[in-house]
BADREN-696872 format. One record per atom (N, C-alpha, C): residue number from 1; chain; atom name; x, y, z. Coordinates in steps of 0.2 Angstrom, whole numbers, plus 2048, in hexadecimal, padded with zeros to 3 digits. Last residue first. Layout:
BEGIN
+-----+-------+------+-----+-----+-----+
!   n ! chain ! atom !  c1 !  c2 !  c3 !
+-----+-------+------+-----+-----+-----+
! NUM !     A !   CA !   X !   Y !   Z !
...
+-----+-------+------+-----+-----+-----+
This chain:
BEGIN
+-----+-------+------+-----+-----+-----+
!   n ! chain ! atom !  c1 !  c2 !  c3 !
+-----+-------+------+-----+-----+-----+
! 148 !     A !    N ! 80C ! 7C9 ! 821 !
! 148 !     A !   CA ! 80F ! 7C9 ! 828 !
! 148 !     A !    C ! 809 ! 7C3 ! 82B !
! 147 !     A !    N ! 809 ! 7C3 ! 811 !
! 147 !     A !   CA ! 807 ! 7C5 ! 816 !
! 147 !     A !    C ! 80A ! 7C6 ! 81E !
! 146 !     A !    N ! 813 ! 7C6 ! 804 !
! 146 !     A !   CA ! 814 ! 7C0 ! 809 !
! 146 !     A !    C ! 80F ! 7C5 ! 80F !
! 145 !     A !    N ! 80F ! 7D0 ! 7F6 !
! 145 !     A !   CA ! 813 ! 7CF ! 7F9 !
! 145 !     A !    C ! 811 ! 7CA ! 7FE !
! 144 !     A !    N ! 80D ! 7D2 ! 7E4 !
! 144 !     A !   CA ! 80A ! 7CD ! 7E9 !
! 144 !     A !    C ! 810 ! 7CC ! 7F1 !
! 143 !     A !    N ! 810 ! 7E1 ! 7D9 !
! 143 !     A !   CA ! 811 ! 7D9 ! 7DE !
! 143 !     A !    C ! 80C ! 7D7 ! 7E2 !
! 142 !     A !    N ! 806 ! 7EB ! 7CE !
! 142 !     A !   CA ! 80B ! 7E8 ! 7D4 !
! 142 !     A !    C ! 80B ! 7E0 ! 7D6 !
! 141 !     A !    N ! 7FF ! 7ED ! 7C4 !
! 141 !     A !   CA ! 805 ! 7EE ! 7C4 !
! 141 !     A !    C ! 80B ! 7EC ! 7C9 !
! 140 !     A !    N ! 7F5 ! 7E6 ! 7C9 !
! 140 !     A !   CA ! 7F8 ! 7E4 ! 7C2 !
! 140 !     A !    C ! 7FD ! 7E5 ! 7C3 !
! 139 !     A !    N ! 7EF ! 7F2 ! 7D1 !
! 139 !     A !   CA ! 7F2 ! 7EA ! 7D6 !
! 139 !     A !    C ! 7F5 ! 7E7 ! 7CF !
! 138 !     A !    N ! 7E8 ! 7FA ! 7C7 !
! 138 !     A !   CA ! 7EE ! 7F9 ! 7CC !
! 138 !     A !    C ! 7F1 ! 7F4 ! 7D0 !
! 137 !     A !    N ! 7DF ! 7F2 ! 7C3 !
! 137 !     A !   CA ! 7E7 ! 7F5 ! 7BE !
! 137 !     A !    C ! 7EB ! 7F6 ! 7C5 !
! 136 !     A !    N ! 7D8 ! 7F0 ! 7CC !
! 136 !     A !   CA ! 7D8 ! 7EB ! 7CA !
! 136 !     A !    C ! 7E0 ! 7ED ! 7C6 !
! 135 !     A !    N ! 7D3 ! 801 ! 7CF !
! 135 !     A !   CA ! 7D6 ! 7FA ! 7D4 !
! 135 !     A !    C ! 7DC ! 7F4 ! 7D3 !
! 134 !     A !    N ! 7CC ! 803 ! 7C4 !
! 134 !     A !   CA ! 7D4 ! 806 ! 7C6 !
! 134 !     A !    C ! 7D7 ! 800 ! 7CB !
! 133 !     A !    N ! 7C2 ! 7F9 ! 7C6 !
! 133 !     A !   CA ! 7C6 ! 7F9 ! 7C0 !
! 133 !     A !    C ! 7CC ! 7FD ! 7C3 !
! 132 !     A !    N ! 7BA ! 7FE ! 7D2 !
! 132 !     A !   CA ! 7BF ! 7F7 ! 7D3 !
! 132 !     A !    C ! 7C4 ! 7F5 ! 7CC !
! 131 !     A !    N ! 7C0 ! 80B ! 7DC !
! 131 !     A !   CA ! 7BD ! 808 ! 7D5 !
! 131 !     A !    C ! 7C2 ! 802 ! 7D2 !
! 130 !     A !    N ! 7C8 ! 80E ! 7EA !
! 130 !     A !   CA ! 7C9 ! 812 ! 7E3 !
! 130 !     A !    C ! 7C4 ! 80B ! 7DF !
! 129 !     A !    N ! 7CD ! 815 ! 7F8 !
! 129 !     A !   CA ! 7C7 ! 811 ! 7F4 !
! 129 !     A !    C ! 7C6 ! 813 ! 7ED !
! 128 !     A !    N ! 7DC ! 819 ! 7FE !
! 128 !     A !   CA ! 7D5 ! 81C ! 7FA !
! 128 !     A !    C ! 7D2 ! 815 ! 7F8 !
! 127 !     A !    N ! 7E8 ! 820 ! 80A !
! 127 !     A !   CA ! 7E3 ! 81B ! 808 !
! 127 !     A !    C ! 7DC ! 81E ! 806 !
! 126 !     A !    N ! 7F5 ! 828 ! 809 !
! 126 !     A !   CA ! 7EF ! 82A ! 808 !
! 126 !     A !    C ! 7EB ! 823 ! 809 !
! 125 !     A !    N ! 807 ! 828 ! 812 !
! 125 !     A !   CA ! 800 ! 826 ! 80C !
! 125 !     A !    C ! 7F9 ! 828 ! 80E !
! 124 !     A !    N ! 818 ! 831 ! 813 !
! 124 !     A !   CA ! 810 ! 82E ! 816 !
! 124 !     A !    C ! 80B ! 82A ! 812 !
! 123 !     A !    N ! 827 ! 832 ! 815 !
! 123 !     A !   CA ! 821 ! 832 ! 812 !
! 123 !     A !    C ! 81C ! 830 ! 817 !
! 122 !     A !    N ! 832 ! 842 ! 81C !
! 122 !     A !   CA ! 830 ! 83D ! 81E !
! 122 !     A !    C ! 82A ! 83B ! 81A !
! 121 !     A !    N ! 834 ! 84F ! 81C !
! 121 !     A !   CA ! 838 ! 849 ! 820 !
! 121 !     A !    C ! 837 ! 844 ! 821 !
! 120 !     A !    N ! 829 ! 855 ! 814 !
! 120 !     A !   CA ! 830 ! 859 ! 814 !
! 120 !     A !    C ! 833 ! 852 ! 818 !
! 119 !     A !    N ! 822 ! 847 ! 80B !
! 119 !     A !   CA ! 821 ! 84D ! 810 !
! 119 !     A !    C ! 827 ! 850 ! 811 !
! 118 !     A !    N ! 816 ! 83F ! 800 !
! 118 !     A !   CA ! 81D ! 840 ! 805 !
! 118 !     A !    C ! 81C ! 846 ! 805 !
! 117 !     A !    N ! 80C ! 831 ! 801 !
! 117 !     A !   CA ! 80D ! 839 ! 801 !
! 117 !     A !    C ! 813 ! 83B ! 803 !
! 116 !     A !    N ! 806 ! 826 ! 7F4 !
! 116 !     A !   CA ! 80D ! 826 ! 7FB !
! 116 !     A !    C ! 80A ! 830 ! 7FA !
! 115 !     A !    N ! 7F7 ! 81C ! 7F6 !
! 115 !     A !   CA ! 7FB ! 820 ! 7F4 !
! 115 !     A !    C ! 801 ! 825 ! 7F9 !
! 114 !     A !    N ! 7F1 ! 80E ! 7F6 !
! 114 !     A !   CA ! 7F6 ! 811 ! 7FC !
! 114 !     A !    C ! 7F9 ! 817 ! 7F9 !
! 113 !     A !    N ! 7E0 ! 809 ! 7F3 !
! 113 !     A !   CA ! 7E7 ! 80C ! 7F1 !
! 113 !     A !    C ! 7EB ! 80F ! 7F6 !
! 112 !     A !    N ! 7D7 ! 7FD ! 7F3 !
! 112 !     A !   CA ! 7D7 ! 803 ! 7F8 !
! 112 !     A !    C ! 7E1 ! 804 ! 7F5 !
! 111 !     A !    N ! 7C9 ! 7F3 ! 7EE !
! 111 !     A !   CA ! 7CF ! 7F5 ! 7ED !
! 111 !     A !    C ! 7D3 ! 7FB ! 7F1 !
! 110 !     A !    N ! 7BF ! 7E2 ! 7F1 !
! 110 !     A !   CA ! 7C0 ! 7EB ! 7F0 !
! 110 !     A !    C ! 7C8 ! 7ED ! 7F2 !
! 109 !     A !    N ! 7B2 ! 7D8 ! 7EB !
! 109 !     A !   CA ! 7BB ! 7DC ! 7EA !
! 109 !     A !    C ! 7BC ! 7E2 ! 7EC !
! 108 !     A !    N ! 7A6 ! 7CE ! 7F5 !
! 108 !     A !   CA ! 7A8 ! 7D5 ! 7F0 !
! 108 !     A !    C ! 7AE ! 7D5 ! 7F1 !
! 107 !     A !    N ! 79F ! 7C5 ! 7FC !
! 107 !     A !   CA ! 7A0 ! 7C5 ! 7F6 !
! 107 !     A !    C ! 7A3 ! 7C9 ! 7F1 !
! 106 !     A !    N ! 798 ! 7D2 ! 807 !
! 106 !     A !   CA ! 79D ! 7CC ! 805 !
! 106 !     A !    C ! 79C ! 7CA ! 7FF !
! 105 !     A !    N ! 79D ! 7E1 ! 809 !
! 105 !     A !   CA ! 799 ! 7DD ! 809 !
! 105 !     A !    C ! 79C ! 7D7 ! 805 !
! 104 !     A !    N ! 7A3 ! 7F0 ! 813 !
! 104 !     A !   CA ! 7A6 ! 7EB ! 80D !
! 104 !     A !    C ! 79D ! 7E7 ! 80E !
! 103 !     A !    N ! 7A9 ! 7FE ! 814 !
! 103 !     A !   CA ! 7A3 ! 7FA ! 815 !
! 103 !     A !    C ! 7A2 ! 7F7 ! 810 !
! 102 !     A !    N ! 7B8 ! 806 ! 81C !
! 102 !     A !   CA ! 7B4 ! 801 ! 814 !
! 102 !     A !    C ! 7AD ! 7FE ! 816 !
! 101 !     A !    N ! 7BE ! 815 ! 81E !
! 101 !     A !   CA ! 7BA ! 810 ! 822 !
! 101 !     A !    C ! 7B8 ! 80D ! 81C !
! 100 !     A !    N ! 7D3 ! 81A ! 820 !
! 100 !     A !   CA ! 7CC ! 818 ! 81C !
! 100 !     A !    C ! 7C7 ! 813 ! 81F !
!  99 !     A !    N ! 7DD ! 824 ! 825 !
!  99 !     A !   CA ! 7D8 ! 820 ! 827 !
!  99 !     A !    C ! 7D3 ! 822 ! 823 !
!  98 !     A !    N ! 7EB ! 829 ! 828 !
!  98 !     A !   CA ! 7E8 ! 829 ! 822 !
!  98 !     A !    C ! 7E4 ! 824 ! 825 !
!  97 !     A !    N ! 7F4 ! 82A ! 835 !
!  97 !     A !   CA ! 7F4 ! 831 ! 832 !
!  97 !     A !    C ! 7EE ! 830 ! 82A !
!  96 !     A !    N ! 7F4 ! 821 ! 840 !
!  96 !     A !   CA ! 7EE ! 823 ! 83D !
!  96 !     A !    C ! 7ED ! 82A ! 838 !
!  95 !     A !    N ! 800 ! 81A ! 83B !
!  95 !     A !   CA ! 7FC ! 81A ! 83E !
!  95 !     A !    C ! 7F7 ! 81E ! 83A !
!  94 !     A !    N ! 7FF ! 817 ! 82A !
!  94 !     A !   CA ! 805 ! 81C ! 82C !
!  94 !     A !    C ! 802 ! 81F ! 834 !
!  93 !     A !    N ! 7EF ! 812 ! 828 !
!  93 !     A !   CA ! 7F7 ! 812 ! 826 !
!  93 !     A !    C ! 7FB ! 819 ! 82A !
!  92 !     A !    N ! 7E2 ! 80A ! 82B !
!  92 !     A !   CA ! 7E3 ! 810 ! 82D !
!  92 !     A !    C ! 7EC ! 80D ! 829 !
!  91 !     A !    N ! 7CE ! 805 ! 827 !
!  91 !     A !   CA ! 7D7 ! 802 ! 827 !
!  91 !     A !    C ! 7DA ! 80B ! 828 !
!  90 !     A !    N ! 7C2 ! 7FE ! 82F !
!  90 !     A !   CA ! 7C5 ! 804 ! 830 !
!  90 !     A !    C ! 7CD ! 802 ! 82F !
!  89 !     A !    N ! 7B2 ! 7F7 ! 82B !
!  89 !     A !   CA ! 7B9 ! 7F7 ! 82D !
!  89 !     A !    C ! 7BD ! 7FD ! 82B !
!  88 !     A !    N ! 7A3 ! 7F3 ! 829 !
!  88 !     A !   CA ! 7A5 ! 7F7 ! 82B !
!  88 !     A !    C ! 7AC ! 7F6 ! 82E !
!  87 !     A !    N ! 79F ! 7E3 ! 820 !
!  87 !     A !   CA ! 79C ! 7E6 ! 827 !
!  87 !     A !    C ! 7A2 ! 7EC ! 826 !
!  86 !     A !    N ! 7A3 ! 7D0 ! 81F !
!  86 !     A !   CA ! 79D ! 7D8 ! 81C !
!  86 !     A !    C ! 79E ! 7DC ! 823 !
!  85 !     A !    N ! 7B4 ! 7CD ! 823 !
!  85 !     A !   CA ! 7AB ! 7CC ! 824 !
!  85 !     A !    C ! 7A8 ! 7D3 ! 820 !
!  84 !     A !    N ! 7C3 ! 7CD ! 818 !
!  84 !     A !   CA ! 7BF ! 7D0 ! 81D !
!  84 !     A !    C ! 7B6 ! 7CC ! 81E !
!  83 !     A !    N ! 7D2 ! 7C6 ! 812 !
!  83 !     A !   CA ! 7CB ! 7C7 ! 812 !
!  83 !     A !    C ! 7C8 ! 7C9 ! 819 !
!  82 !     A !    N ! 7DD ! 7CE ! 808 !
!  82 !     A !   CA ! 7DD ! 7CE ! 810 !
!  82 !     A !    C ! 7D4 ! 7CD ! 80E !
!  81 !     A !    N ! 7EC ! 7D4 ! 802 !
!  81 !     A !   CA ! 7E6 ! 7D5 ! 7FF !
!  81 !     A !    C ! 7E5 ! 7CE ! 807 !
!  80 !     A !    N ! 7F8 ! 7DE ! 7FA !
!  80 !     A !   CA ! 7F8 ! 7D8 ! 7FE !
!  80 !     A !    C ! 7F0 ! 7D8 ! 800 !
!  79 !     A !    N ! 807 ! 7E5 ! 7EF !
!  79 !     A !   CA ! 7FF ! 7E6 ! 7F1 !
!  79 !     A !    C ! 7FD ! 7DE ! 7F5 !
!  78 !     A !    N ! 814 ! 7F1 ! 7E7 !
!  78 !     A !   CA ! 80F ! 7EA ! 7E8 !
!  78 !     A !    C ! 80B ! 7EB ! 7EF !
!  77 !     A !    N ! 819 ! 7FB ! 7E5 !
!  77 !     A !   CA ! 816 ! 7F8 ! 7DE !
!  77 !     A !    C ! 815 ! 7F0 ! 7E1 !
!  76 !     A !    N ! 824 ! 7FF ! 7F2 !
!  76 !     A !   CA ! 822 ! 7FF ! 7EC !
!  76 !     A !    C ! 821 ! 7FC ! 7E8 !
!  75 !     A !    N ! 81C ! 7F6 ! 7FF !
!  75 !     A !   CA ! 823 ! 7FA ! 7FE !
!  75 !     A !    C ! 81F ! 7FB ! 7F7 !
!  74 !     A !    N ! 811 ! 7F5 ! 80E !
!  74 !     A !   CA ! 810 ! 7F4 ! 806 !
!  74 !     A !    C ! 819 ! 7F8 ! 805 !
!  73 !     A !    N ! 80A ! 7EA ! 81A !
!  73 !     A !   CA ! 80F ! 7EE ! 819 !
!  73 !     A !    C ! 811 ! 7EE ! 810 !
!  72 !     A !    N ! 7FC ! 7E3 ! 825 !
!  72 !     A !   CA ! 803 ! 7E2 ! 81F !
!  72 !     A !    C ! 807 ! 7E9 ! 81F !
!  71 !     A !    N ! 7F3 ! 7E6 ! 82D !
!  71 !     A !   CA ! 7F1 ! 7E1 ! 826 !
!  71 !     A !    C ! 7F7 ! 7DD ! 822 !
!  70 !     A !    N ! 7F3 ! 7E6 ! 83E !
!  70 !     A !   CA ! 7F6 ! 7E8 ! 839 !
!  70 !     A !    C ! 7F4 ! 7E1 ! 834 !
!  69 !     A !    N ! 7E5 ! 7E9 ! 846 !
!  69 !     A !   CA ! 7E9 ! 7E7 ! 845 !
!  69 !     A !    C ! 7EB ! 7E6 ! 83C !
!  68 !     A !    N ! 7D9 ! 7F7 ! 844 !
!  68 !     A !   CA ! 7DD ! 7F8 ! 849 !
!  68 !     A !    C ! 7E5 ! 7F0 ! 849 !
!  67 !     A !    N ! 7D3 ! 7F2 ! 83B !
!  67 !     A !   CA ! 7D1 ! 7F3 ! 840 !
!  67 !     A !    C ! 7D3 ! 7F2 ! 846 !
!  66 !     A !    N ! 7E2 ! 7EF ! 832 !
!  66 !     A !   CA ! 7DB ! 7EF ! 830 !
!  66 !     A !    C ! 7D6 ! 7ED ! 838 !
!  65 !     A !    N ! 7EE ! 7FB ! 82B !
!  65 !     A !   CA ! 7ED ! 7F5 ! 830 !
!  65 !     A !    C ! 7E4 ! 7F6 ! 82F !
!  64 !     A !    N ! 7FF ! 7FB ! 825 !
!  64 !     A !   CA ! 7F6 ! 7FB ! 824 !
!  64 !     A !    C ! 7F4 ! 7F6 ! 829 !
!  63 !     A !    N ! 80F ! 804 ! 820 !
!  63 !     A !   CA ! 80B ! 7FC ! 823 !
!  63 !     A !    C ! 803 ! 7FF ! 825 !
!  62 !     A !    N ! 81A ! 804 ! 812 !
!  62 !     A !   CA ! 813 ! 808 ! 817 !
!  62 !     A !    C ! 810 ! 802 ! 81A !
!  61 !     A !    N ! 82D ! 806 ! 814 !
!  61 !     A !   CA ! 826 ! 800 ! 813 !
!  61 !     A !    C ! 821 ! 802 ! 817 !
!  60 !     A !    N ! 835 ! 812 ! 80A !
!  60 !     A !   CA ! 82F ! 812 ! 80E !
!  60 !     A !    C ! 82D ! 80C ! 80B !
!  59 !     A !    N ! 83B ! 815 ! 7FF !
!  59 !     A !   CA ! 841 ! 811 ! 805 !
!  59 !     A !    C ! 83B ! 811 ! 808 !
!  58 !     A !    N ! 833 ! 819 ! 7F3 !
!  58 !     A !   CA ! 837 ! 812 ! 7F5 !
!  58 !     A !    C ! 839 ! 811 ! 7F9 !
!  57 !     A !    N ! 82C ! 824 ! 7F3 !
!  57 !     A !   CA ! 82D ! 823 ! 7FA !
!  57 !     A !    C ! 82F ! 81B ! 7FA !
!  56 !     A !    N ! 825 ! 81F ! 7E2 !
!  56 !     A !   CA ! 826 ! 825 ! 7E8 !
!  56 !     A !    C ! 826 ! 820 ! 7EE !
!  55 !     A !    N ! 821 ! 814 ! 7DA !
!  55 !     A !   CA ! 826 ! 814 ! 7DF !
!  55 !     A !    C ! 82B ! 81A ! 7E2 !
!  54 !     A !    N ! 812 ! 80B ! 7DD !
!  54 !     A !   CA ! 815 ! 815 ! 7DC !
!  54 !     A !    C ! 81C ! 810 ! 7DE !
!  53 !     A !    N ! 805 ! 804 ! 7DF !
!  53 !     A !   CA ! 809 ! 806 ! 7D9 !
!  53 !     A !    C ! 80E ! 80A ! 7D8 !
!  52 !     A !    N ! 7FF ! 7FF ! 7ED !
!  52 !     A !   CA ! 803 ! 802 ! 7EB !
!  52 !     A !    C ! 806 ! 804 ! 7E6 !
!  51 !     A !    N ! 7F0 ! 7F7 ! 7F3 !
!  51 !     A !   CA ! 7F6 ! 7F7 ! 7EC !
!  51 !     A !    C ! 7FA ! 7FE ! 7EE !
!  50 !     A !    N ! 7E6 ! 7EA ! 7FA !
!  50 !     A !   CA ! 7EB ! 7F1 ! 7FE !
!  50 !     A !    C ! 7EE ! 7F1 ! 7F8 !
!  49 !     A !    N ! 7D8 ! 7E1 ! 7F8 !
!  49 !     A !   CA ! 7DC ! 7E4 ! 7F5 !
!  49 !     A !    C ! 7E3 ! 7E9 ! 7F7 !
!  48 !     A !    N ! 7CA ! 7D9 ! 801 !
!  48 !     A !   CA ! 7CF ! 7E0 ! 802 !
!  48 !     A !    C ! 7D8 ! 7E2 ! 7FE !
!  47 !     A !    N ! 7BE ! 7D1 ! 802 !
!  47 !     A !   CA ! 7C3 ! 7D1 ! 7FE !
!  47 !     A !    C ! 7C8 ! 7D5 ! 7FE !
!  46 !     A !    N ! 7B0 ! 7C9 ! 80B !
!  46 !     A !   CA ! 7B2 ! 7CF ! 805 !
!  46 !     A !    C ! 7BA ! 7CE ! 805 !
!  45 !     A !    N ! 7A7 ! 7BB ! 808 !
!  45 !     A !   CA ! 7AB ! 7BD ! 80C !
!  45 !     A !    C ! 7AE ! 7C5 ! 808 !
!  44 !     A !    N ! 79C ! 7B4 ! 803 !
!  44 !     A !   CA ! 79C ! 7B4 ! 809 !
!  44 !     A !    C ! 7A1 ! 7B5 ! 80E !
!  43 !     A !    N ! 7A7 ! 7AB ! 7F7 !
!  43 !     A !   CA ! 7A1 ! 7AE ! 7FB !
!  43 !     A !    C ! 7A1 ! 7AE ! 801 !
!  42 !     A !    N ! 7B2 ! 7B7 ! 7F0 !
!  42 !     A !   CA ! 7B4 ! 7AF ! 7F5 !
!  42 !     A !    C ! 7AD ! 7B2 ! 7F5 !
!  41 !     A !    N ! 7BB ! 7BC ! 7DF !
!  41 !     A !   CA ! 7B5 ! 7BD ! 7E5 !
!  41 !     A !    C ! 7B3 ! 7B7 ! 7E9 !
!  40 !     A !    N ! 7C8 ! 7BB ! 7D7 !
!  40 !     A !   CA ! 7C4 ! 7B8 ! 7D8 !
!  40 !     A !    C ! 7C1 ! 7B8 ! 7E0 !
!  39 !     A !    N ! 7D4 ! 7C3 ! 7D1 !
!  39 !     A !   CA ! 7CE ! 7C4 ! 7D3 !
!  39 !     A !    C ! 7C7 ! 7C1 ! 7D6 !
!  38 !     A !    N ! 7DE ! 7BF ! 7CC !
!  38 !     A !   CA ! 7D9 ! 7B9 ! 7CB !
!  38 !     A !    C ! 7D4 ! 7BF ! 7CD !
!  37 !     A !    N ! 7E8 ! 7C2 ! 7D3 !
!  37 !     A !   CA ! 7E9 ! 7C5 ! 7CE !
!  37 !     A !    C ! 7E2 ! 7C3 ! 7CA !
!  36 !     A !    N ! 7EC ! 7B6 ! 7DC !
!  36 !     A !   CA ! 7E8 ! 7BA ! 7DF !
!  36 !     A !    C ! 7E7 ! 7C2 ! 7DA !
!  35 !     A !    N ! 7F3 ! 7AF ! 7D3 !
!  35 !     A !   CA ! 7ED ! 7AC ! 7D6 !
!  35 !     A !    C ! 7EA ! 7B3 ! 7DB !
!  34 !     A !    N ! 800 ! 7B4 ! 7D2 !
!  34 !     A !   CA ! 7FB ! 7B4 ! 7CD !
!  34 !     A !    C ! 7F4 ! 7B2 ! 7CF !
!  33 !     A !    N ! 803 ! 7B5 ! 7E0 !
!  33 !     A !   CA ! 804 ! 7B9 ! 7DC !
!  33 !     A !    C ! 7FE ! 7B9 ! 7D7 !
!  32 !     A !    N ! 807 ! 7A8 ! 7E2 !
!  32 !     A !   CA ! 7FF ! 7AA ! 7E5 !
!  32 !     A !    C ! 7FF ! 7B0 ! 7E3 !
!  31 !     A !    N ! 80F ! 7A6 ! 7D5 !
!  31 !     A !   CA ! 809 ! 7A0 ! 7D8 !
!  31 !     A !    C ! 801 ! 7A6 ! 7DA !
!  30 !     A !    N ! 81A ! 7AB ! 7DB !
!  30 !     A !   CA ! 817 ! 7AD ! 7D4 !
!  30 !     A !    C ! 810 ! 7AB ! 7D2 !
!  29 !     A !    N ! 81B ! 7B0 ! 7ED !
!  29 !     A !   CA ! 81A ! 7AA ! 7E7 !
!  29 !     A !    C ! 817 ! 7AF ! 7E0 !
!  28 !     A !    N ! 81C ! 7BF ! 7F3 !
!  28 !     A !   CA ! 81A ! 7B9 ! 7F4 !
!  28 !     A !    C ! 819 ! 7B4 ! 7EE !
!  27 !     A !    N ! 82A ! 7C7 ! 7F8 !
!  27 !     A !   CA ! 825 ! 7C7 ! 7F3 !
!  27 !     A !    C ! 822 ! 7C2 ! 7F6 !
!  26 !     A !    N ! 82C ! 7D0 ! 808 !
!  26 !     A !   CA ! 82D ! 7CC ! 805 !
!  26 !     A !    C ! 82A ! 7CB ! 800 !
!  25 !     A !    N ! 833 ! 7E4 ! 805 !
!  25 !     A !   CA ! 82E ! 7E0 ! 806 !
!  25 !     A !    C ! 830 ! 7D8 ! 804 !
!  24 !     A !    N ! 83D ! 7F0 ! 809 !
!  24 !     A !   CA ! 83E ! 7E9 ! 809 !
!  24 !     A !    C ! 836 ! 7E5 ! 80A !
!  23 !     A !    N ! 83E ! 800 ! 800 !
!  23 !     A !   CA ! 83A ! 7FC ! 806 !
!  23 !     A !    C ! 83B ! 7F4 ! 805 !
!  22 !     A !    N ! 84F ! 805 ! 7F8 !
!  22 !     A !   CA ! 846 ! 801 ! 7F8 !
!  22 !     A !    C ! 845 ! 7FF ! 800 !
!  21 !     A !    N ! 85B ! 80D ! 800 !
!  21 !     A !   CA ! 857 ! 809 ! 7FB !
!  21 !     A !    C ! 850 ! 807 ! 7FC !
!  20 !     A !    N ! 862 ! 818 ! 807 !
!  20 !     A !   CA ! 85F ! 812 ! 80D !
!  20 !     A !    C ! 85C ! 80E ! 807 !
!  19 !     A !    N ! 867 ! 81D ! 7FF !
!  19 !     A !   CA ! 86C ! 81A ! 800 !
!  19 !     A !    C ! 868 ! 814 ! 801 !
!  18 !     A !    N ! 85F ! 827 ! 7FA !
!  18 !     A !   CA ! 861 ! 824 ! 7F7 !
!  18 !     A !    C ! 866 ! 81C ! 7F8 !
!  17 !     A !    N ! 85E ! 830 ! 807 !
!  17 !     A !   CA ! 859 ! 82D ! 804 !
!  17 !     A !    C ! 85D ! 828 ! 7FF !
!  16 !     A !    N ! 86A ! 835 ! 806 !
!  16 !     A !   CA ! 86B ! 831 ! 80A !
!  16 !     A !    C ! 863 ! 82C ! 809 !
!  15 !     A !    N ! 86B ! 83E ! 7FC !
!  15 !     A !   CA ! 870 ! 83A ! 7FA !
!  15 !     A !    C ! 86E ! 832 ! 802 !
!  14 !     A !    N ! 861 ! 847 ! 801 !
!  14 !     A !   CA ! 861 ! 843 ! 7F9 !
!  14 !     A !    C ! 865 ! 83B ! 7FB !
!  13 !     A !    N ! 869 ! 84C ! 80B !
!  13 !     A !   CA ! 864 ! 84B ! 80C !
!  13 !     A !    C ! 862 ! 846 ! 806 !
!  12 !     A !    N ! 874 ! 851 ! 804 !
!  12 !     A !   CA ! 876 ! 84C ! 809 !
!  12 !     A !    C ! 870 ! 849 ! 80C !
!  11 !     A !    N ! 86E ! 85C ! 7FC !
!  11 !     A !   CA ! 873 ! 858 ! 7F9 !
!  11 !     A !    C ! 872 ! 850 ! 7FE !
!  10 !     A !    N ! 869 ! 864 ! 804 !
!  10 !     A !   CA ! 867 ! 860 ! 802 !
!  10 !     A !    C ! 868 ! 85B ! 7FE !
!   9 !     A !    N ! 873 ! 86B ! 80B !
!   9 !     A !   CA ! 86E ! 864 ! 80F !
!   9 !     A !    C ! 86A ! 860 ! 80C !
!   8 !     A !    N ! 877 ! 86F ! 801 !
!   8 !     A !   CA ! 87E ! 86C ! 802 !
!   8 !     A !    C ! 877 ! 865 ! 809 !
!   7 !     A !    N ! 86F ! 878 ! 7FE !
!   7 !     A !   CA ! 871 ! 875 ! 7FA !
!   7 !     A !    C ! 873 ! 86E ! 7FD !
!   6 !     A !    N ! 870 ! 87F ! 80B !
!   6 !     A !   CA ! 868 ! 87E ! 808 !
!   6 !     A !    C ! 86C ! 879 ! 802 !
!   5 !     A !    N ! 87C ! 885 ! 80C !
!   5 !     A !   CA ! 87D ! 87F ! 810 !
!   5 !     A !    C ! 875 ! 87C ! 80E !
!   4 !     A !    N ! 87D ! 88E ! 7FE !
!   4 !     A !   CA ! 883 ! 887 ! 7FD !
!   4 !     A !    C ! 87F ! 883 ! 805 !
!   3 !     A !    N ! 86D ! 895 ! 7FD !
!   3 !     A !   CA ! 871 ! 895 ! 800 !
!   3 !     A !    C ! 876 ! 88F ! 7FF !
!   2 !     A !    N ! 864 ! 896 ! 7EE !
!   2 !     A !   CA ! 865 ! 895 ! 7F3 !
!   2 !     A !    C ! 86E ! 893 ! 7F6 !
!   1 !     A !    N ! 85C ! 8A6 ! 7E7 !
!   1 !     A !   CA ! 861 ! 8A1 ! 7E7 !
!   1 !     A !    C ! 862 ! 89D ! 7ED !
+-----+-------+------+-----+-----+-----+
């Protein structure tokens, strides 16, 4: 059984999660929204995809940064997308609590998921390279947010 104060923290703990509301992202246009839905491959440059489809850890906006400077910042069920050179990059989230290295090659799409982790006090995320078809649904499901 649990104790009325085990209750009662959680009670107030809940209740204050719910308060603070969604992470504040800007969207960006319906425009470049749909345009960048397009998929469409640049030559002679890769293409980097950030999604987050979940809306675990809504009052968390997770920021990503792409060798060492920041890419952006994801809130729930939207995604920001960033070109890179060929070559060996290192994105990292929630400092360096999740760090993935891409070896991109130009003229290619790639997708990397923000999966939320949450923790006794606090969320986190995972960065994963996932398959450009998963990729592609996912980023479907989400927005287009305004690049920092």
């Amino acid at each position: 059984m649990f104790s009325r104060r085990f209750v009662s923290a959680s009670f107030v703990i809940a209740a204050a999660v719910l308060a603070t509301g969604c992470a504040s992202v800007n969207k960006a246009s319906a425009d470049a929204d749909a345009q960048a839905k397009q998929f469409t491959p640049k030559p002679g440059i890769s293409q980097v995809y950030v999604y987050r489809n979940e809306t675990l850890g809504a009052a968390l906006s997770m920021p990503v940064t792409v060798n060492g400077k920041l890419a952006g910042a994801t809130g729930p069920n939207s995604f920001f997308k960033f070109d890179l050179p060929a070559g060996s990059h290192t994105l990292t989230s929630q400092g360096d609590t999740s760090k993935l290295t891409l070896q991109t090659e130009a003229g290619k799409l790639y997708f990397v998921w923000q999966e939320v982790k949450m923790g006794m006090m606090s969320g986190g995320s995972k960065l994963q390279s996932v398959p450009e078809a998963q990729g592609k649904k996912g980023v479907l499901e989400c927005s287009l947010i305004q690049q920092q």
